[in-house]
Backbone as a chain_set.jsonl record, in Angstrom:
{"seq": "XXXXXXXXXXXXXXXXXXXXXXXXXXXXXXXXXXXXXXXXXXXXXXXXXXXXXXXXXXXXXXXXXXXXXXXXXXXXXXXXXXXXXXXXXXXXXXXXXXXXXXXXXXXXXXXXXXXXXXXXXXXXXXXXXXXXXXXXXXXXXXXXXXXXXXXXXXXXXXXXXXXXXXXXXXXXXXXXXXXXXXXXXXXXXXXXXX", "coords": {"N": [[-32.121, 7.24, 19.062], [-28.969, 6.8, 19.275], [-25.907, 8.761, 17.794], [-23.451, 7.679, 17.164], [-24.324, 4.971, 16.845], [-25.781, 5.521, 14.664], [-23.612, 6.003, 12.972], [-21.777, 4.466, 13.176], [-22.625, 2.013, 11.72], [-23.615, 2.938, 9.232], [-20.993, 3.465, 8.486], [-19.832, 2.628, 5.957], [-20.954, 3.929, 4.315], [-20.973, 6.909, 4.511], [-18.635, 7.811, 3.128], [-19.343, 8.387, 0.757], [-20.948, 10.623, -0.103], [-19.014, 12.759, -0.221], [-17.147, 11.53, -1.707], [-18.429, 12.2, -4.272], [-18.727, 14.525, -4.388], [-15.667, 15.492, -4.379], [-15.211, 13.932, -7.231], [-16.74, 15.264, -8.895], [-15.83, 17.851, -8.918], [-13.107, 17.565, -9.466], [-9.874, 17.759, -10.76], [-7.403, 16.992, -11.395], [-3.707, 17.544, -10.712], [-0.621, 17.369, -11.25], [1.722, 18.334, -8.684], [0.224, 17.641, -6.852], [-1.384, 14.958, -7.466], [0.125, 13.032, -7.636], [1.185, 13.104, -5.171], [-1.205, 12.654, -3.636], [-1.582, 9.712, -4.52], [0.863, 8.759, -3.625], [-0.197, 8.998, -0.349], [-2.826, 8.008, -0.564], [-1.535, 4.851, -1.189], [0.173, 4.443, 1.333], [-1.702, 4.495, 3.278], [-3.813, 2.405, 2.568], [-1.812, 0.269, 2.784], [-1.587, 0.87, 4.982], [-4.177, 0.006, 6.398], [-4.249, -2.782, 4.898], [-2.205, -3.983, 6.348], [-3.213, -3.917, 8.95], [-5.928, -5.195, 9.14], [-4.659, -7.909, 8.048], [-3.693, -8.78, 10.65], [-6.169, -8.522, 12.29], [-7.863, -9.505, 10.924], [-11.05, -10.846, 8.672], [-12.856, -9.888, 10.956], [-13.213, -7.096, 11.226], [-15.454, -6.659, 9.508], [-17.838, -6.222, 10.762], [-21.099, -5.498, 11.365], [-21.841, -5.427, 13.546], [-20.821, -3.901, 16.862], [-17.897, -4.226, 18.242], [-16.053, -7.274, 19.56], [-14.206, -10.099, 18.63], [-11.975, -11.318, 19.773], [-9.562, -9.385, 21.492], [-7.136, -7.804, 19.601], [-3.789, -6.999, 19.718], [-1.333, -7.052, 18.492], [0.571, -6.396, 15.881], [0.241, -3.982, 13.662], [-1.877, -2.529, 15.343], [-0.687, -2.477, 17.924], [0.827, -0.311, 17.596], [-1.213, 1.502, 17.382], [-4.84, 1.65, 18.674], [-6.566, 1.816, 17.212], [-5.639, 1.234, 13.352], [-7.107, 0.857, 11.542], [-8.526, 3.308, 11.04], [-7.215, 5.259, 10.679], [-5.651, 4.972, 8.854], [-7.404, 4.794, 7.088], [-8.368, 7.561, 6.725], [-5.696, 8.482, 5.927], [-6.182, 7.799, 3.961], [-8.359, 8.664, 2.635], [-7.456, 11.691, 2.915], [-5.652, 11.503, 0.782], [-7.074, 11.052, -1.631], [-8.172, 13.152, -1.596], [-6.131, 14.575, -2.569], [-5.606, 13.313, -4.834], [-7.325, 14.229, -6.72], [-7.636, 17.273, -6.894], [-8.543, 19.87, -7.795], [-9.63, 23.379, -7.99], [-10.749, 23.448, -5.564], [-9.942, 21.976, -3.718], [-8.019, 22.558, -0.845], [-10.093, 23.168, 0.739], [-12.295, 21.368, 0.402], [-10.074, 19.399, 1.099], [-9.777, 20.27, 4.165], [-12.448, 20.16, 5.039], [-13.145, 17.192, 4.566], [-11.092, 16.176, 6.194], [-12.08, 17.346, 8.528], [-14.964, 15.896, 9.12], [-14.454, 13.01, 9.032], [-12.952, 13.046, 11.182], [-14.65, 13.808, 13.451], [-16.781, 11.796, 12.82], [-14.973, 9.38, 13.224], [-14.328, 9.782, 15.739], [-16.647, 9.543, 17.308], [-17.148, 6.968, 16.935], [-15.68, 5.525, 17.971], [-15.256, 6.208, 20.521], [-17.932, 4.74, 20.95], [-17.0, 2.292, 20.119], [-14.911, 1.687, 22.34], [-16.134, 1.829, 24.546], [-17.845, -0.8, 24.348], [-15.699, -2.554, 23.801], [-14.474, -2.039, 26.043], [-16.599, -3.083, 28.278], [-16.82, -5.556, 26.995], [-13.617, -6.745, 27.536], [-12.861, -5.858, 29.645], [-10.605, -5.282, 32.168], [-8.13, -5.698, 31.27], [-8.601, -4.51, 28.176], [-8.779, -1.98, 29.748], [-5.377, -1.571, 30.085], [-4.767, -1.639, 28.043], [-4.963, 0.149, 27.053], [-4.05, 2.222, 27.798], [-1.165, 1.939, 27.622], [-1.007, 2.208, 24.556], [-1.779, 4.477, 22.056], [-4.915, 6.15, 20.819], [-5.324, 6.783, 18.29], [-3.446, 8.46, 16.833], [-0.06, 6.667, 15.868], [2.267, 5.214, 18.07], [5.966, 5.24, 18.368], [7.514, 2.688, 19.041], [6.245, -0.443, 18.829], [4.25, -1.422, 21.419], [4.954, -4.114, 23.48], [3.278, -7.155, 24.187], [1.161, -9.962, 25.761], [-0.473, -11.152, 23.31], [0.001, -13.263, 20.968], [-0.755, -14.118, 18.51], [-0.854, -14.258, 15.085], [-0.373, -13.361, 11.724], [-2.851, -12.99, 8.87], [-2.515, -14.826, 5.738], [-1.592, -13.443, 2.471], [-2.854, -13.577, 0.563], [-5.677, -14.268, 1.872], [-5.902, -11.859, 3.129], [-6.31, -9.669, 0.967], [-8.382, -10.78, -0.305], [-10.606, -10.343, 1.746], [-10.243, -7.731, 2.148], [-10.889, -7.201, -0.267], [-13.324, -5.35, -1.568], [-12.93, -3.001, -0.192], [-10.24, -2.206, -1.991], [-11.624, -2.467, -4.462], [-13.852, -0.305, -4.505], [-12.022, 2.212, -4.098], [-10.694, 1.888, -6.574], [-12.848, 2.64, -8.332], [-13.69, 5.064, -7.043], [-11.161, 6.042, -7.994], [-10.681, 6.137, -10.715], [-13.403, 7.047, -11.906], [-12.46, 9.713, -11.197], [-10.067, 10.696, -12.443], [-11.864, 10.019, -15.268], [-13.725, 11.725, -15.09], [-12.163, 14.138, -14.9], [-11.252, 14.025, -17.983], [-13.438, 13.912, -19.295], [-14.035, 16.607, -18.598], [-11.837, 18.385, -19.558], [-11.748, 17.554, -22.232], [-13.886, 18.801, -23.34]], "CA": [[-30.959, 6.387, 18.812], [-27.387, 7.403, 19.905], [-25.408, 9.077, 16.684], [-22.522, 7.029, 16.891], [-24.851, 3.544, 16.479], [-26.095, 5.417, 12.875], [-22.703, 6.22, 12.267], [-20.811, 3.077, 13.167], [-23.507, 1.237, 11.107], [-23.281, 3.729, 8.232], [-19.851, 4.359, 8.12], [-19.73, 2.519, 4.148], [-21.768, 4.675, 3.086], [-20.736, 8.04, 4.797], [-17.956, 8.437, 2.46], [-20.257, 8.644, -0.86], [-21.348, 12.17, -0.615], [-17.475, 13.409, -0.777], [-16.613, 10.915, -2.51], [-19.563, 12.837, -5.57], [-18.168, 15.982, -4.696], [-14.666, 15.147, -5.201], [-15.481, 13.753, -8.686], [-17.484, 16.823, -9.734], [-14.746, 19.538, -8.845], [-11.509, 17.086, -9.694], [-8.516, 18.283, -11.885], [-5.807, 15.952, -11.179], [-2.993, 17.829, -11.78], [0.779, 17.278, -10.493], [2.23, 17.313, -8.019], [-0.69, 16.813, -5.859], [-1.749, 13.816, -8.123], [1.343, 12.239, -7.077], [1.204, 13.068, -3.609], [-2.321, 12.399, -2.771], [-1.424, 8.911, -4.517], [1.395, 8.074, -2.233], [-0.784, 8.725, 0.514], [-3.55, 6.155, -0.662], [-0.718, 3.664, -1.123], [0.286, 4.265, 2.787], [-2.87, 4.176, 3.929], [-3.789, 1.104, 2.379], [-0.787, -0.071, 3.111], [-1.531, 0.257, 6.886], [-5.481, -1.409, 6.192], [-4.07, -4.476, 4.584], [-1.117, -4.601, 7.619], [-4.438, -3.929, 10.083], [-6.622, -6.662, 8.354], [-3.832, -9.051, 8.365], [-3.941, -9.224, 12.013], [-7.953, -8.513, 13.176], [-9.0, -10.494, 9.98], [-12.46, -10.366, 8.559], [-13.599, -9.209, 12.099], [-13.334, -5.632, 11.152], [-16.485, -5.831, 8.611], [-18.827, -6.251, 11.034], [-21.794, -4.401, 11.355], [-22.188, -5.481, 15.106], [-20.216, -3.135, 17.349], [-17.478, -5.697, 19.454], [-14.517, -7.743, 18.577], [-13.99, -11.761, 19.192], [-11.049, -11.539, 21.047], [-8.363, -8.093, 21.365], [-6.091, -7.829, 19.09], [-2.909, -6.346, 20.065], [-0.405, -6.766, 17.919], [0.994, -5.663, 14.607], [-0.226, -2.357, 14.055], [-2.427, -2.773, 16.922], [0.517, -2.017, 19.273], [1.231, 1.21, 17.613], [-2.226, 2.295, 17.571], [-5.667, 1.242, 19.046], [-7.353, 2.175, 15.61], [-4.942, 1.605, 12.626], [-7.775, 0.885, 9.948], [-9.823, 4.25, 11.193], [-5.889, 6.269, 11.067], [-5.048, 4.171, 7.186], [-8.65, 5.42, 5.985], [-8.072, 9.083, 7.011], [-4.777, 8.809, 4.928], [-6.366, 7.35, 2.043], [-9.354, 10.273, 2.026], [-6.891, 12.602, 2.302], [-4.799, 11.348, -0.35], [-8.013, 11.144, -2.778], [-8.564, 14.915, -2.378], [-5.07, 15.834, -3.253], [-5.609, 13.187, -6.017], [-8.571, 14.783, -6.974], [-7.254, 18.606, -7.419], [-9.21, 21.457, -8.584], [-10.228, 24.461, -7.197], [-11.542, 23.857, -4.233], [-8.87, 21.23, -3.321], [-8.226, 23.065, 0.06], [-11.235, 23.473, 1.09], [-12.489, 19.7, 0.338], [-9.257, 18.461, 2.237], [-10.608, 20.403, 5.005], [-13.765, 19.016, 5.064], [-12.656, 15.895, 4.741], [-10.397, 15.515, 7.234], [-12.833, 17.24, 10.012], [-15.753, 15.119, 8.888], [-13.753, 11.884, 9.159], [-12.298, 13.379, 12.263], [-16.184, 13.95, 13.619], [-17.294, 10.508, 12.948], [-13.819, 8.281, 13.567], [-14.138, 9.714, 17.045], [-17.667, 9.033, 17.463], [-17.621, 5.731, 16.056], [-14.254, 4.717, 18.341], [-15.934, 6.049, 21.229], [-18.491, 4.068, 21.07], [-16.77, 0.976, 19.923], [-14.455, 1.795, 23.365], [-17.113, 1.692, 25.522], [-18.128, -1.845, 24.297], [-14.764, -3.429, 24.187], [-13.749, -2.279, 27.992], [-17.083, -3.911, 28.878], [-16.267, -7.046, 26.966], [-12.365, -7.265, 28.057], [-12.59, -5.441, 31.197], [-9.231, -4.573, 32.309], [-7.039, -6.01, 29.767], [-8.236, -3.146, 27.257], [-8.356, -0.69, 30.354], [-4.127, -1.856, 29.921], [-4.313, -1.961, 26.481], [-5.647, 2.214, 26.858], [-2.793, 3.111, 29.01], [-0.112, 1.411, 26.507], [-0.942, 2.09, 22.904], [-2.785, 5.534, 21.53], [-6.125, 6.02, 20.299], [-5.307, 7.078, 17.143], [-1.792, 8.903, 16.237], [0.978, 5.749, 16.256], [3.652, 5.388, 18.787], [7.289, 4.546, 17.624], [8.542, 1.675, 19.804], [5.151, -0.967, 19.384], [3.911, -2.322, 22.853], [5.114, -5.702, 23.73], [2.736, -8.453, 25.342], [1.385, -11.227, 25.772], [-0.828, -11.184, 22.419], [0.8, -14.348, 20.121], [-1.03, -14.168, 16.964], [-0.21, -14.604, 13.396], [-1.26, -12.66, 10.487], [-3.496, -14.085, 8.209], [-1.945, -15.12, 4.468], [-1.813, -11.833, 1.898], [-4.204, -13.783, 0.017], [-7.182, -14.115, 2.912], [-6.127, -10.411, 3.713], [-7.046, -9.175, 0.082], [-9.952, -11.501, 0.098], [-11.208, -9.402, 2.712], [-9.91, -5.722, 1.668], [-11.341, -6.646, -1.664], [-14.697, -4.375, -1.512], [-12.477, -1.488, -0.176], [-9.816, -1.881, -3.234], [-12.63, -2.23, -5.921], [-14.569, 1.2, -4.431], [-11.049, 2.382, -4.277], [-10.506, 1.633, -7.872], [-14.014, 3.169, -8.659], [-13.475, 6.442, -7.135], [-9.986, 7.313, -8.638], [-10.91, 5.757, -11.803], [-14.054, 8.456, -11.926], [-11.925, 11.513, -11.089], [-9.727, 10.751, -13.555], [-13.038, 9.99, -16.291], [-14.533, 13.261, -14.94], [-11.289, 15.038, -15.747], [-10.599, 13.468, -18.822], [-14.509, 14.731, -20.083], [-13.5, 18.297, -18.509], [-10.8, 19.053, -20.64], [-12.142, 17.445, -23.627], [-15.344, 19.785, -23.959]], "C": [[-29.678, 7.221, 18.905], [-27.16, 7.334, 17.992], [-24.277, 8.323, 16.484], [-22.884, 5.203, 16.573], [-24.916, 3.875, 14.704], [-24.551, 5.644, 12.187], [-21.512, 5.351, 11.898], [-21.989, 2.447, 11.774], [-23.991, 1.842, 9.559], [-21.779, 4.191, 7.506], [-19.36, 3.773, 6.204], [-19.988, 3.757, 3.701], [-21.607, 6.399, 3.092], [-20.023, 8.586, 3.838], [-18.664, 9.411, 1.061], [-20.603, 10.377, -1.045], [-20.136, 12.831, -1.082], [-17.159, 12.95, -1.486], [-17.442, 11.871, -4.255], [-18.383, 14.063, -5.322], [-16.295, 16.099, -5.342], [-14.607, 14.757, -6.833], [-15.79, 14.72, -9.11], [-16.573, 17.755, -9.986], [-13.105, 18.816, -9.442], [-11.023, 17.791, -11.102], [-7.185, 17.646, -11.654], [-4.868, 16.989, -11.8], [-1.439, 17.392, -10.919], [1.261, 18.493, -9.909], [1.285, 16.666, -6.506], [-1.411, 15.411, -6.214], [-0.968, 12.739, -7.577], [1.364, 11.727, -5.504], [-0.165, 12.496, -2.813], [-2.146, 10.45, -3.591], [-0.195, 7.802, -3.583], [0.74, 8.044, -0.818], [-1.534, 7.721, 0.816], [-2.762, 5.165, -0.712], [-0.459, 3.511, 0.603], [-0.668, 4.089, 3.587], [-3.535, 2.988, 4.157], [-2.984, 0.321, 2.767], [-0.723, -0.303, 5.027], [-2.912, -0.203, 7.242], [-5.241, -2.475, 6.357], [-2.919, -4.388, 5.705], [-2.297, -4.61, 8.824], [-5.454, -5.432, 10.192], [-5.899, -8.149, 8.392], [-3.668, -9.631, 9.96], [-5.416, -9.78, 12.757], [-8.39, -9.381, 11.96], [-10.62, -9.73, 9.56], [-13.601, -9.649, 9.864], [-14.305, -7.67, 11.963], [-14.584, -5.21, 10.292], [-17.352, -6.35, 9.354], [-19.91, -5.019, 11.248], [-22.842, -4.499, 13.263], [-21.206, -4.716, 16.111], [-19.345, -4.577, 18.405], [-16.583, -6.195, 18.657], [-14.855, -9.19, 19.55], [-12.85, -11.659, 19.963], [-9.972, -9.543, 20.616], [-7.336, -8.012, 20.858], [-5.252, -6.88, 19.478], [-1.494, -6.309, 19.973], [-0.371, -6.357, 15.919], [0.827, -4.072, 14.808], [-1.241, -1.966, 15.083], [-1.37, -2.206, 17.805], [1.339, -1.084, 19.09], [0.436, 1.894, 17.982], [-3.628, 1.553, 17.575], [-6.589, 1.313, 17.535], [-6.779, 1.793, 13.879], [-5.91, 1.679, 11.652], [-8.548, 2.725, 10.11], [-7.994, 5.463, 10.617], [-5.666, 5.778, 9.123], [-6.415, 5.058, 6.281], [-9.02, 7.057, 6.12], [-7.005, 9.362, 5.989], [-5.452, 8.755, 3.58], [-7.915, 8.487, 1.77], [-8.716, 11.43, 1.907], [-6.062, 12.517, 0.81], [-5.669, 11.225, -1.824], [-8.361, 12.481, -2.706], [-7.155, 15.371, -3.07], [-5.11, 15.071, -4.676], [-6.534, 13.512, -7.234], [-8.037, 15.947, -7.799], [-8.8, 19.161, -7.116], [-9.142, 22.501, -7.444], [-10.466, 24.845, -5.57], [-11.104, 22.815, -3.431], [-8.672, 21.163, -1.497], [-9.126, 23.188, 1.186], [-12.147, 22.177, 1.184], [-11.56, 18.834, 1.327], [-10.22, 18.714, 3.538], [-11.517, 20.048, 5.603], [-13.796, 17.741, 5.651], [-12.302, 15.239, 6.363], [-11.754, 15.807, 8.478], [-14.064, 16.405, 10.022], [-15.443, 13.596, 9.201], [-13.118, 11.873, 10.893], [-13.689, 12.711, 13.312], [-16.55, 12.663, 14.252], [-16.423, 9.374, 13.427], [-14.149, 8.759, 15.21], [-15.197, 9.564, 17.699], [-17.901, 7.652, 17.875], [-16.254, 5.201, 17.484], [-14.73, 5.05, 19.907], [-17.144, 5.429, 22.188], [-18.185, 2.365, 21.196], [-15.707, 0.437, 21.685], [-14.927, 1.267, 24.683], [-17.618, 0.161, 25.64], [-16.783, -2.535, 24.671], [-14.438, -3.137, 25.854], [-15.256, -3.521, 28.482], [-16.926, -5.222, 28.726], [-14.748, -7.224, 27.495], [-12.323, -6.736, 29.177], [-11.158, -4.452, 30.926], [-8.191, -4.736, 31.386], [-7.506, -4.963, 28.335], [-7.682, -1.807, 27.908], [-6.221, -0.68, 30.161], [-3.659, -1.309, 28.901], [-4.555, -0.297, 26.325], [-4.56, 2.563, 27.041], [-1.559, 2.677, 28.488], [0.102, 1.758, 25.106], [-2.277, 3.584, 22.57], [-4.058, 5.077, 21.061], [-5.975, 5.877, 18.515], [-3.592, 7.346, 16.364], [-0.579, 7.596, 16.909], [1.961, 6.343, 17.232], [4.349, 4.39, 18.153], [7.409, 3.16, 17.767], [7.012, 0.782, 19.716], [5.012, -1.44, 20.828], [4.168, -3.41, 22.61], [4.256, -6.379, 24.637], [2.294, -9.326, 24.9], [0.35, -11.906, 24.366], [0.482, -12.627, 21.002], [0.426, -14.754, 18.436], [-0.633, -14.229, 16.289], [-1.274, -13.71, 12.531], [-1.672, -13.367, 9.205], [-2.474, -13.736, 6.594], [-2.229, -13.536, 3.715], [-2.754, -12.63, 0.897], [-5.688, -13.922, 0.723], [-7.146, -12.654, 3.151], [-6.884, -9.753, 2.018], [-8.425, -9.504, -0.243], [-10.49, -10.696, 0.582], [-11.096, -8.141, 2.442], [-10.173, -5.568, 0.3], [-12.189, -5.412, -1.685], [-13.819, -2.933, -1.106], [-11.772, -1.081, -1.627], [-10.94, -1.811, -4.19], [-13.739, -0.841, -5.466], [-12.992, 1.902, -4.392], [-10.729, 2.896, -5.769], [-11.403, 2.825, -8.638], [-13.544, 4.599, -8.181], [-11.98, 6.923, -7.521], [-10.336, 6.817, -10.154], [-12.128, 6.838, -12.318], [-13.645, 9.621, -11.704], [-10.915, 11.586, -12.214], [-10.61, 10.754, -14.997], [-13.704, 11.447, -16.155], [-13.274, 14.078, -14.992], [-11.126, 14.604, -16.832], [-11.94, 14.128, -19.594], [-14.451, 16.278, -19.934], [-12.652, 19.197, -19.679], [-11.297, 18.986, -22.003], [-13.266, 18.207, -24.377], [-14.474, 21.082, -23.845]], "O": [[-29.641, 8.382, 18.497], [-27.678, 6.584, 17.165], [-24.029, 8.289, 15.279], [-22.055, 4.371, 16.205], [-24.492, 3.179, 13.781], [-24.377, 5.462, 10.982], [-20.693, 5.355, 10.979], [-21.597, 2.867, 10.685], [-24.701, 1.151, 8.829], [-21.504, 4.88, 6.524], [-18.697, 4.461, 5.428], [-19.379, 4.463, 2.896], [-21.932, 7.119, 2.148], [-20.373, 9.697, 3.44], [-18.523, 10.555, 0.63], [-20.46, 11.08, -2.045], [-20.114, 13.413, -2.166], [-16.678, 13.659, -2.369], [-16.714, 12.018, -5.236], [-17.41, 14.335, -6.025], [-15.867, 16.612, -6.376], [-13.872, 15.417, -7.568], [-14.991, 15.23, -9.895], [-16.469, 18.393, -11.033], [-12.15, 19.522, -9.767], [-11.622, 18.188, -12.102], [-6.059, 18.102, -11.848], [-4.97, 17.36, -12.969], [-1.579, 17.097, -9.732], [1.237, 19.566, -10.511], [1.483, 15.816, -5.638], [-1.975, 14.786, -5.316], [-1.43, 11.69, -7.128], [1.481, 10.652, -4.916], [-0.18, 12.023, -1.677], [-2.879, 9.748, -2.895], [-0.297, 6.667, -3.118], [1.076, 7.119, -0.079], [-1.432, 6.872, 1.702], [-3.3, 4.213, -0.146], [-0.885, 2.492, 1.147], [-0.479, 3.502, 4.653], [-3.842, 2.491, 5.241], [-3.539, -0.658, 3.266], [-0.209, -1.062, 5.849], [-3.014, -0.8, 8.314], [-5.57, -3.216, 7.283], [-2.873, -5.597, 5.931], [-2.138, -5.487, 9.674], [-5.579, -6.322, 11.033], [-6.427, -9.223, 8.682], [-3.543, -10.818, 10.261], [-5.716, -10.786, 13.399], [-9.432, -10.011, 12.139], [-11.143, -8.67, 9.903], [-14.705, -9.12, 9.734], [-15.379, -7.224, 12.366], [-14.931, -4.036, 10.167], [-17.963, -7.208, 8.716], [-19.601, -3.828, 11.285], [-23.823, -3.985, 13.801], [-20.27, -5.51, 16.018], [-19.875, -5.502, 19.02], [-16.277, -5.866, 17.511], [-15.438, -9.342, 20.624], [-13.016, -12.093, 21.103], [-9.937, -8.884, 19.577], [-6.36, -8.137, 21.599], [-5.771, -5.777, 19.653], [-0.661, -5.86, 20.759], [-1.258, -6.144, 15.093], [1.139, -3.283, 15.701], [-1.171, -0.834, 15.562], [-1.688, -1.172, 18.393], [2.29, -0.792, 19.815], [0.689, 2.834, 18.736], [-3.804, 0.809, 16.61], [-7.252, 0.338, 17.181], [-7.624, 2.121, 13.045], [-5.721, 2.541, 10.794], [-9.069, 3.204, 9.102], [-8.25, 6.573, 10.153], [-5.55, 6.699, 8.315], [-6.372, 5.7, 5.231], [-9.979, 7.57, 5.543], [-7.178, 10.292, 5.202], [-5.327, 9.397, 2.537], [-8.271, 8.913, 0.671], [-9.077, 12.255, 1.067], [-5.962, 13.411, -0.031], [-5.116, 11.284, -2.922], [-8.849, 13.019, -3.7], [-7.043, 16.275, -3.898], [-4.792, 15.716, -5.675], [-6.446, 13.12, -8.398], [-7.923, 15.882, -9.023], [-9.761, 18.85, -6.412], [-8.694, 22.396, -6.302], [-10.416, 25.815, -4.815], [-11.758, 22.602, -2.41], [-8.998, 20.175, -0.838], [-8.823, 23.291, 2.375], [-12.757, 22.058, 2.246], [-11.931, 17.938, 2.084], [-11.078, 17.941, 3.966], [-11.432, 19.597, 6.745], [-14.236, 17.306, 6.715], [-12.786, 14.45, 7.175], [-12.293, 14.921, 9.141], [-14.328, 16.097, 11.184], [-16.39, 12.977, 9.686], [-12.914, 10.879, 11.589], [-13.762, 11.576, 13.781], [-16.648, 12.35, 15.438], [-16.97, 8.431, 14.0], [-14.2, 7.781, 15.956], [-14.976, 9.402, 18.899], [-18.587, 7.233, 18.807], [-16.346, 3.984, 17.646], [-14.583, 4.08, 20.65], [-17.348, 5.486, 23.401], [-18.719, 1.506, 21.897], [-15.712, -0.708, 22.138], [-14.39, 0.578, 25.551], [-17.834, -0.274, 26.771], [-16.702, -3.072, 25.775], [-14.206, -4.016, 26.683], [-14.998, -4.631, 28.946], [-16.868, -6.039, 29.644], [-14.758, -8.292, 28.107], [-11.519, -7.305, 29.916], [-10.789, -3.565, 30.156], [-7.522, -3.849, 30.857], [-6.626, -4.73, 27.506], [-6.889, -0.967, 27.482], [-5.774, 0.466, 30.121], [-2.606, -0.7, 28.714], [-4.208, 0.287, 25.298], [-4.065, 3.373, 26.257], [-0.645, 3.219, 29.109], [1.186, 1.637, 24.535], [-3.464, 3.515, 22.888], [-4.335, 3.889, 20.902], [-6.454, 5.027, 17.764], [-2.895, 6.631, 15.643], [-0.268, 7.546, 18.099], [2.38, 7.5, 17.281], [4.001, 3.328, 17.639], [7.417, 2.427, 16.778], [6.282, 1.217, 20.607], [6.051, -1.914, 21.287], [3.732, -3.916, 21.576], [4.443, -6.23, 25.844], [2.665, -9.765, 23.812], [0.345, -13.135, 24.301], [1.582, -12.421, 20.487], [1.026, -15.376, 17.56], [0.567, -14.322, 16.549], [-2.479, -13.481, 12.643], [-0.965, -14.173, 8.6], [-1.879, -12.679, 6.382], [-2.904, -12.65, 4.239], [-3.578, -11.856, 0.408], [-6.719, -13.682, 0.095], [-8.221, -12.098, 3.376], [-8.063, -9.399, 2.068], [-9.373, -8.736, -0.41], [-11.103, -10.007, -0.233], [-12.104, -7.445, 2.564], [-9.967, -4.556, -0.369], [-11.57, -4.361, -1.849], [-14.067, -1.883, -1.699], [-12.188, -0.18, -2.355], [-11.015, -0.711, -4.738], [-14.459, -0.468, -6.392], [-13.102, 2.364, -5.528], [-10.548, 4.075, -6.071], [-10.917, 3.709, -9.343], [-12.988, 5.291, -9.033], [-11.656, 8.1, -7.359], [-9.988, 7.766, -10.857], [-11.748, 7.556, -13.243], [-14.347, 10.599, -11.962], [-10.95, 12.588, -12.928], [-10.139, 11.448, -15.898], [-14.116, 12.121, -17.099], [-13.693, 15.202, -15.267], [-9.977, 15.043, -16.869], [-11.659, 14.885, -20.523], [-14.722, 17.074, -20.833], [-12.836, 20.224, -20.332], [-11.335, 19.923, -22.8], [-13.505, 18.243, -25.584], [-14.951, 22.174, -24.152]]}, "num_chains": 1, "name": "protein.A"}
């Protein structure tokens, strides 16, 4: 089996091991507490603007899209939820701390790196075959990953769904969300106290 099928089709669950280790080693302390929390806010922040466009589409566990979205954050960047959830793992190690802070970002990021380009590779390969040329367009207009300034303009007319259907949908991320900073703070909070 191709590594980017177990990894698209795993990617929930990939986080969990860092996500442990982060807890174990955390020390929240300022001003990386701070900072790795403005990050998760921007990150999220460009999810729920991602989600608002592609909709519930994005939790599938079938590789493929119903039609091409290509606007909102779409028409900065071919990826925004895979680029929003890179921010928001980095921004849980710096909200994390300790020790080994550095060294966990690290990780992080190239691990996320690893698999986002795996996983987008693969998903690439499917959408050109389903849209044909209109993604090959959509390649040659709008990055893979790192946003461009000025979005692409075309012929995409959509609407973004209500901020109540979008949370609907980005619930399960906020409530693991919740869960892992809510445990790094509980696992510092028993640190200190012994």
């Amino acid at each position: 089996m191709d590594i980017r099928n177990i990894l698209f089709s795993n990617r929930s669950f990939t986080p969990i091991p860092i996500a442990l280790t982060l807890i174990y080693f955390s020390q929240p302390k300022t001003p990386h507490l701070y900072l790795g929390l403005g990050l998760i806010i921007i990150g999220e922040f460009i999810r729920i603007n991602a989600v608002r466009y592609a909709g519930g589409a994005t939790r599938t566990t079938k590789v493929g899209a119903p039609s091409l979205c290509t606007v909102g954050p779409y028409s900065r960047t071919r990826n925004p939820l895979y680029l929003g959830n890179m921010i928001i793992y980095c921004g849980i190690v710096f909200f994390s701390g300790g020790t080994y802070m550095w060294e966990l970002l690290f990780t992080t990021f190239t691990f996320f790196t690893f698999q986002y380009s795996m996983i987008i590779s693969l998903e690439e390969e499917k959408l050109i075959e389903l849209f044909k040329n209109d993604y090959k367009v959509y390649c040659n207009n709008v990055p893979r990953l790192f946003p461009r300034i000025i979005p692409w303009v075309n012929g995409d007319s959509r609407f973004p769904l209500s901020i109540d259907k979008t949370i609907k949908t980005e619930k399960r991320t906020l409530q693991n969300l919740a869960l892992i900073l809510f445990s790094i703070l509980l696992s510092a909070y028993f640190k200190n106290s012994l």
